[in-house]
C-alpha positions in Angstrom: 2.3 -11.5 -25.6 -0.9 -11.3 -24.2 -0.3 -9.3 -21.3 1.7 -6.8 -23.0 -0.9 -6.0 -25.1 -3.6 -6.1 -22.5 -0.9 -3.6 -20.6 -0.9 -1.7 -23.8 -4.5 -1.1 -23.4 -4.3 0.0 -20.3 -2.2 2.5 -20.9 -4.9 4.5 -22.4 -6.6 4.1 -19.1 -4.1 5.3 -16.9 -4.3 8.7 -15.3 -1.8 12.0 -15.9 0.1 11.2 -12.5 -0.1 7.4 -13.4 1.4 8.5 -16.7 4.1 11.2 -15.7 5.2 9.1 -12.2 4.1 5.7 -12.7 6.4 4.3 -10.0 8.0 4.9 -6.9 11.1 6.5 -6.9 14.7 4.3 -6.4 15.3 3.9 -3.0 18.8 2.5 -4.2 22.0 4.5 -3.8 23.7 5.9 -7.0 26.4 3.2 -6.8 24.0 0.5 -6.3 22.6 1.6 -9.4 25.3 1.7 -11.4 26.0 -1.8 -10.0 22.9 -3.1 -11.1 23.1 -1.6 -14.7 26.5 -4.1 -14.8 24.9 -6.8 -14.3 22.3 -6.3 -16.2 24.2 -5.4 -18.7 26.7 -9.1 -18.8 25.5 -11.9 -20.8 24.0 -14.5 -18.3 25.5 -18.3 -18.2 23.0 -19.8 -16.4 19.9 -21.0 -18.3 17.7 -19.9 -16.3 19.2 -16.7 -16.7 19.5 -16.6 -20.4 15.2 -17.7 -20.3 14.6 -14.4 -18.3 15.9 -12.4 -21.5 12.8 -13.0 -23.5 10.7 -11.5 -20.2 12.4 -8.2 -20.3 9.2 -6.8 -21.7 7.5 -8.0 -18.7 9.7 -5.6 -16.3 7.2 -2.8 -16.6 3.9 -5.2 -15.7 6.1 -6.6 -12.5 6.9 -2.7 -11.6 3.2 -2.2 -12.0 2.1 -5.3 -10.2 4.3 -4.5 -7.2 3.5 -1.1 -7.2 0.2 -2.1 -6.3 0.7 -5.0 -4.2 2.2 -2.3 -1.8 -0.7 0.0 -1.8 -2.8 -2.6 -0.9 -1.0 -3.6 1.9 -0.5 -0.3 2.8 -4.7 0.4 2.3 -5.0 -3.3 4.8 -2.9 -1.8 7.2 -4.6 1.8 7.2 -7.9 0.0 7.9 -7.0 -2.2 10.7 -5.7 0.7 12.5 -9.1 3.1 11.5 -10.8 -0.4 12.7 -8.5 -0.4 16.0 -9.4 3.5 16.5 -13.3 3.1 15.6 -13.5 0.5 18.1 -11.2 2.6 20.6 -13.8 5.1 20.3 -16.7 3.3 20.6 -15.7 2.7 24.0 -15.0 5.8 24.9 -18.3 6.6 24.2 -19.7 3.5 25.5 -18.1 4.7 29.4 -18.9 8.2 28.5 -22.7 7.6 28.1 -23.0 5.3 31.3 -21.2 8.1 33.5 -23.9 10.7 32.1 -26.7 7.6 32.8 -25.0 8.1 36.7 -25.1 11.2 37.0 -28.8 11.4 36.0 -29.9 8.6 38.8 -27.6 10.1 41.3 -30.3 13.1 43.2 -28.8 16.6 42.9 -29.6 17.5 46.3 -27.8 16.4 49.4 -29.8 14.3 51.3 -31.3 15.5 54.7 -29.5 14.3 57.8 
């Protein structure tokens, strides 16, 4: 009970796209959506089953939870590879900058024979 009404407060909160697409779309087929509307829809025999009933409320938080479980992976994974560039570059730089340090040593005239 809590959580739904802390999510309740939240809602408040939330932005318009938050609002209007709060969740990535289905990546399920029309059948397999239909399939899982029918099972949704039996009555459960298994205990554990029929317990899950009173946490229906709960779907949307677990949708929302997910939801950003994934972007933060997704934000983890973006910065290991901008971490994996920046350091990439560095040494780029790094041999760039001891070529020019060469060059500058190296006399531009050729020497007398």
């Amino acid at each position: 009970q809590r959580i739904l009404r802390l999510a309740e407060m939240c809602r408040r909160l939330e932005t318009e796209e938050e609002k209007v697409l709060p969740f990535y779309p289905s990546s399920l087929a029309e059948w397999e959506k239909q399939k899982a509307r029918r099972v949704l829809e039996e009555l459960p025999y298994e205990p554990l089953a029929r317990a899950m009933q009173d946490y229906l409320g709960l779907e949307r938080f677990w949708q929302r939870f997910n939801k950003a479980k994934l972007e933060e992976k997704a934000l983890e994974q973006a910065r290991a590879a901008l971490a994996n560039r920046n350091q990439q570059l560095r040494k780029l730089l790094q041999q760039y900058l001891a070529g020019a340090a060469i060059n500058q040593k190296v006399p531009r005239d050729p020497l007398p024979l």
